[in-house]
C-alpha atoms as an extended CHARMM CRD file, in Angstrom:
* protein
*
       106  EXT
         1         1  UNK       CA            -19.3230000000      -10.3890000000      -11.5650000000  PROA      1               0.0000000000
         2         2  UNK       CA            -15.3030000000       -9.9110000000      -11.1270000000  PROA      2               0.0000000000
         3         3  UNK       CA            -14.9740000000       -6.1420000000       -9.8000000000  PROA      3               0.0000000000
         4         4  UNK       CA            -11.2390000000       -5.8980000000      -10.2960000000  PROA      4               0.0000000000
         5         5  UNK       CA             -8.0510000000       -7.9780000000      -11.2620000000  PROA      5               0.0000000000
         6         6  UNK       CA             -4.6610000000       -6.5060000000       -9.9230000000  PROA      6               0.0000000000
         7         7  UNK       CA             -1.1520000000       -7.6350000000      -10.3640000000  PROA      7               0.0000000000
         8         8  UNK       CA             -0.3470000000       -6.2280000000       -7.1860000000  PROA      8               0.0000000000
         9         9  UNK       CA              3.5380000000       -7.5880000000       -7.1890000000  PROA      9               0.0000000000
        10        10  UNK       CA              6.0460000000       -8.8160000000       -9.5790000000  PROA      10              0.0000000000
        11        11  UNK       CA              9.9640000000       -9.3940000000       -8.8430000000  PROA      11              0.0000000000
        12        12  UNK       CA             12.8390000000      -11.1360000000      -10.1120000000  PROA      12              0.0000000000
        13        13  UNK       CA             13.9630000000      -13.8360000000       -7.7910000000  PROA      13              0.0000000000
        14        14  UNK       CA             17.0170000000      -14.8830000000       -9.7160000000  PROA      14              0.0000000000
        15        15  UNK       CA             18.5940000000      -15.1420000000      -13.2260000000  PROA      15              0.0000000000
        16        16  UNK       CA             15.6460000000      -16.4410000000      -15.3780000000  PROA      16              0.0000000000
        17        17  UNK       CA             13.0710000000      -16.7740000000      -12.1580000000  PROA      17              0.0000000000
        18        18  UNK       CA             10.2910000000      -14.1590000000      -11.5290000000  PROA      18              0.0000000000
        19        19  UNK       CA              7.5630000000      -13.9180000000       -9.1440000000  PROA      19              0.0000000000
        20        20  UNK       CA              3.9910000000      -12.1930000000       -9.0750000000  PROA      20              0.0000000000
        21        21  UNK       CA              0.5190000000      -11.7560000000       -7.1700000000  PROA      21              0.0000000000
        22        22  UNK       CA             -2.5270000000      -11.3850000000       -8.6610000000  PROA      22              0.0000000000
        23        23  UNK       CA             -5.6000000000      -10.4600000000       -6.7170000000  PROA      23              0.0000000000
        24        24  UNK       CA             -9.0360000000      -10.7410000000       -7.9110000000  PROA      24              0.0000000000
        25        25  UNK       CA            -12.2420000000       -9.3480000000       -6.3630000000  PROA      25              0.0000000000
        26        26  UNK       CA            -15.7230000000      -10.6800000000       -7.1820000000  PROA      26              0.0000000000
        27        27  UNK       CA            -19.0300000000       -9.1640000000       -6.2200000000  PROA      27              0.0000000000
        28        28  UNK       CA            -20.3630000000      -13.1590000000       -5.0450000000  PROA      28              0.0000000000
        29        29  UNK       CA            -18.5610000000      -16.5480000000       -4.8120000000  PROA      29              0.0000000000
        30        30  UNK       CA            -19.2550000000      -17.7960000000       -8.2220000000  PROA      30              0.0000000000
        31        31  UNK       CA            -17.1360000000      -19.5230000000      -10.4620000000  PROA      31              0.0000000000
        32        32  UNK       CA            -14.1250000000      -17.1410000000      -12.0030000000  PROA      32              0.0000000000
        33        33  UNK       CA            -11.3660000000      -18.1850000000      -14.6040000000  PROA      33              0.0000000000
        34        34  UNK       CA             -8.1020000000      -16.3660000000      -14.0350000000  PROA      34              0.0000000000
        35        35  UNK       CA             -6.2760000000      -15.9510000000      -17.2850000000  PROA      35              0.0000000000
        36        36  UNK       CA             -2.0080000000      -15.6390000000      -16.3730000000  PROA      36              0.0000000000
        37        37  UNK       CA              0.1770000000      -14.5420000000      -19.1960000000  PROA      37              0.0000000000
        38        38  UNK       CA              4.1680000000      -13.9590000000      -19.2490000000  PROA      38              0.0000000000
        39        39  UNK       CA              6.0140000000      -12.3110000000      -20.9860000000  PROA      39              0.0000000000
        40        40  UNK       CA              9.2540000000      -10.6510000000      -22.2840000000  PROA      40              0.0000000000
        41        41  UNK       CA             10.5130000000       -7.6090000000      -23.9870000000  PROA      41              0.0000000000
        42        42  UNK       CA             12.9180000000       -4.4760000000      -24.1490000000  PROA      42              0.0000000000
        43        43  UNK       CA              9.8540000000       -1.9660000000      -24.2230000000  PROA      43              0.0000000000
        44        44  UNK       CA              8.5800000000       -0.7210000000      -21.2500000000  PROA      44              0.0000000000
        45        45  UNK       CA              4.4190000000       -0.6800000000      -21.3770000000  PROA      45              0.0000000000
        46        46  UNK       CA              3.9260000000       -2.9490000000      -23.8880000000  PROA      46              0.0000000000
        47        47  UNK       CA              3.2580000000       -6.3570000000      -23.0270000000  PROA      47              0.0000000000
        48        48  UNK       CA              6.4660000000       -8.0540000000      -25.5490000000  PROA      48              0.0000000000
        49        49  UNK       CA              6.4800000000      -11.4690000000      -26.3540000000  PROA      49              0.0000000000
        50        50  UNK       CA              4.3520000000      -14.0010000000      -24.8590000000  PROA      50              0.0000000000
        51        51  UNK       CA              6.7630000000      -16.1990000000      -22.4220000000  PROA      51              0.0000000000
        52        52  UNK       CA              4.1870000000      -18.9300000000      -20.7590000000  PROA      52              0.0000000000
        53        53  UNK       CA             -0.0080000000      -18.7040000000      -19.6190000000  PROA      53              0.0000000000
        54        54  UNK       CA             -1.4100000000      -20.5240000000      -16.8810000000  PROA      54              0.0000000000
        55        55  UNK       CA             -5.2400000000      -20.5240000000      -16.4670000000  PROA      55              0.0000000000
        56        56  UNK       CA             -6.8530000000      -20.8760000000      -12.5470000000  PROA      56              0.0000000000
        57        57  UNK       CA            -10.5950000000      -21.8270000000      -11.7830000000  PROA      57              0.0000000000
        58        58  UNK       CA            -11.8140000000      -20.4590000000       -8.5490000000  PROA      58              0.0000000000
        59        59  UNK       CA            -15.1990000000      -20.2920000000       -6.9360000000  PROA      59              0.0000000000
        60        60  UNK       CA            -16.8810000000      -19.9600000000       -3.3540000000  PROA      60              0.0000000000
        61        61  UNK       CA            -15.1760000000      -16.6320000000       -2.2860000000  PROA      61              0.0000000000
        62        62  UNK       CA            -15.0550000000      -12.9790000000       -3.0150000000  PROA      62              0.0000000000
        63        63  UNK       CA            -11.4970000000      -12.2800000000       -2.8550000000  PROA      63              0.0000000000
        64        64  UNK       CA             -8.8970000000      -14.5430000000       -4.4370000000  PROA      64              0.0000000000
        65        65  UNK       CA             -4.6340000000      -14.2120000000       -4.3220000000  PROA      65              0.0000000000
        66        66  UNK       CA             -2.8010000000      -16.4200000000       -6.6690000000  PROA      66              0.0000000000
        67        67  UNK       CA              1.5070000000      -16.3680000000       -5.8250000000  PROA      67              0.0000000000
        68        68  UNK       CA              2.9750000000      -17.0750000000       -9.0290000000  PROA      68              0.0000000000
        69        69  UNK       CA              6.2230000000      -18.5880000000       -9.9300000000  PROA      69              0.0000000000
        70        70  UNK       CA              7.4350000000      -18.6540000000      -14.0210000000  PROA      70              0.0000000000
        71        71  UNK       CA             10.8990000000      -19.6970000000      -15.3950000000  PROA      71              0.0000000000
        72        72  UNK       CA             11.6440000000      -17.1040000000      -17.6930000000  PROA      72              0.0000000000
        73        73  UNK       CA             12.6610000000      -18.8540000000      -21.3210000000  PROA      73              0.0000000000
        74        74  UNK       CA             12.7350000000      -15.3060000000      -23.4190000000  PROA      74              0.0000000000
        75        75  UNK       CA             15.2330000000      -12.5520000000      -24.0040000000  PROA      75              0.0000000000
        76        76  UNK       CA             14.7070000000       -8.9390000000      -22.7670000000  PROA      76              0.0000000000
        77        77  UNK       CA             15.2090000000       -6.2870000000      -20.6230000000  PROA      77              0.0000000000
        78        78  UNK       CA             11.3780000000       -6.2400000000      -19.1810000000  PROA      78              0.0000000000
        79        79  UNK       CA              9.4060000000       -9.1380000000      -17.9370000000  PROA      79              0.0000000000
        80        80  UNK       CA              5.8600000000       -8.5630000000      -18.3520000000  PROA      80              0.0000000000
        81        81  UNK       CA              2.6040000000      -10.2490000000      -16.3290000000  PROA      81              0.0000000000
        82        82  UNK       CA             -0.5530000000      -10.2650000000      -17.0860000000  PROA      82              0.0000000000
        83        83  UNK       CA             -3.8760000000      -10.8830000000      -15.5310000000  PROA      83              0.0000000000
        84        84  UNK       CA             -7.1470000000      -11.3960000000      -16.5440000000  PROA      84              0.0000000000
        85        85  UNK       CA            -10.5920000000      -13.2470000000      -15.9110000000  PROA      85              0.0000000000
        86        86  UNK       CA            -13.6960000000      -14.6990000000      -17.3170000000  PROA      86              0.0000000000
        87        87  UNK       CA            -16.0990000000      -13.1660000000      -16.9570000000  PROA      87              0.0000000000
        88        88  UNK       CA            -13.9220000000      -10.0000000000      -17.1750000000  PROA      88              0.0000000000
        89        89  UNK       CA            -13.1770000000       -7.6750000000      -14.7800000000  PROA      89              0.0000000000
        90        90  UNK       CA            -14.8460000000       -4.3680000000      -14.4480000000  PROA      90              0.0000000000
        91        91  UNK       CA            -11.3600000000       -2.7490000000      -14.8900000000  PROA      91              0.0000000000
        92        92  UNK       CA            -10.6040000000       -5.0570000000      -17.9100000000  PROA      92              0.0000000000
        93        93  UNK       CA             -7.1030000000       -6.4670000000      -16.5840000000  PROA      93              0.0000000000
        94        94  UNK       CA             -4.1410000000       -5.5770000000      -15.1120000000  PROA      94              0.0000000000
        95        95  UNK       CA             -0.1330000000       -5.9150000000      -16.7010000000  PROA      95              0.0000000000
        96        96  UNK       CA              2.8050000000       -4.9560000000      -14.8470000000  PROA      96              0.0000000000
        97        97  UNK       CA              6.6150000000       -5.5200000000      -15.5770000000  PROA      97              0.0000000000
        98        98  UNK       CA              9.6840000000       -5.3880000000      -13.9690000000  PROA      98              0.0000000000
        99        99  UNK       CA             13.3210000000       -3.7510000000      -14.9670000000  PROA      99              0.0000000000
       100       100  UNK       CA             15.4720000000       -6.7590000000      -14.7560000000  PROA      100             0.0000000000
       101       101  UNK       CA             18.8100000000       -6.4250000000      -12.9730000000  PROA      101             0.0000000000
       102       102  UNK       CA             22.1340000000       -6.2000000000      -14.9670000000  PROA      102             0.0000000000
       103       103  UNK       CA             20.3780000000       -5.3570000000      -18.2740000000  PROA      103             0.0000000000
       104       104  UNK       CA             20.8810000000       -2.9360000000      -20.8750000000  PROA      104             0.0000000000
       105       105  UNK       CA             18.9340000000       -1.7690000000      -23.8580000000  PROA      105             0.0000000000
       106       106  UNK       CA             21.2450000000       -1.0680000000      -26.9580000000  PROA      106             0.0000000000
C-alpha cells in the first residue's frame, strides 16, 4: 500500500525549464506506478492546463525520490506538478506550483 505521495520541491530553472521532487512512501517493496503530470496556468490552486505526464514503475523499496526535469511548452503565470500513484496513496496525491519569475496576471 502507498502511504503518501509528496511533491516536496518544484522551481524554475530557466525561461521555459522547471524542476520537481516527488517522494513516495510505501508500507512494503511492492510494485508502485507513479503518475507525473505538468502543467500551466494563471490561477493559483488549480491545476491549469495539462503541459506533459510521465509515468515511473518502481518496486523493491519503501521510500522512492524521483528528480524531475520538464520543458515547459504552455503559457501562464503558474506551473503546476502533480503526483500520483497506483495503487493510490493514502493521502490521494499531491500538486504544487510555482510563481514564475517576470510574470504578470492582467
Amino acid at each position: 500500500m502507498v502511504t503518501a505521495v509528496s511533491v516536496t520541491s518544484l522551481r524554475q530553472t530557466g525561461v521555459t525549464t522547471a524542476e520537481g521532487t516527488v517522494e513516495v512512501t510505501t508500507d512494503g517493496t511492492g510494485p508502485v506506478t507513479i503518475h507525473i503530470e505538468w502543467f500551466t496556468g494563471d490561477e493559483q490552486g488549480v491545476a491549469g492546463t495539462p503541459d506533459g505526464s510521465e509515468t515511473y514503475q518502481r518496486e523493491g523499496a519503501t521510500r522512492y525520490t524521483l528528480s524531475l526535469a520538464h520543458d515547459v511548452r504552455g503559457a501562464g503565470c503558474y506551473w503546476g506538478l502533480r503526483a500520483s500513484t497506483s495503487p493510490a496513496a493514502s493521502d490521494g496525491g499531491s500538486l504544487q506550483q510555482v510563481f514564475i519569475r517576470r510574470c504578470t496576471i492582467s
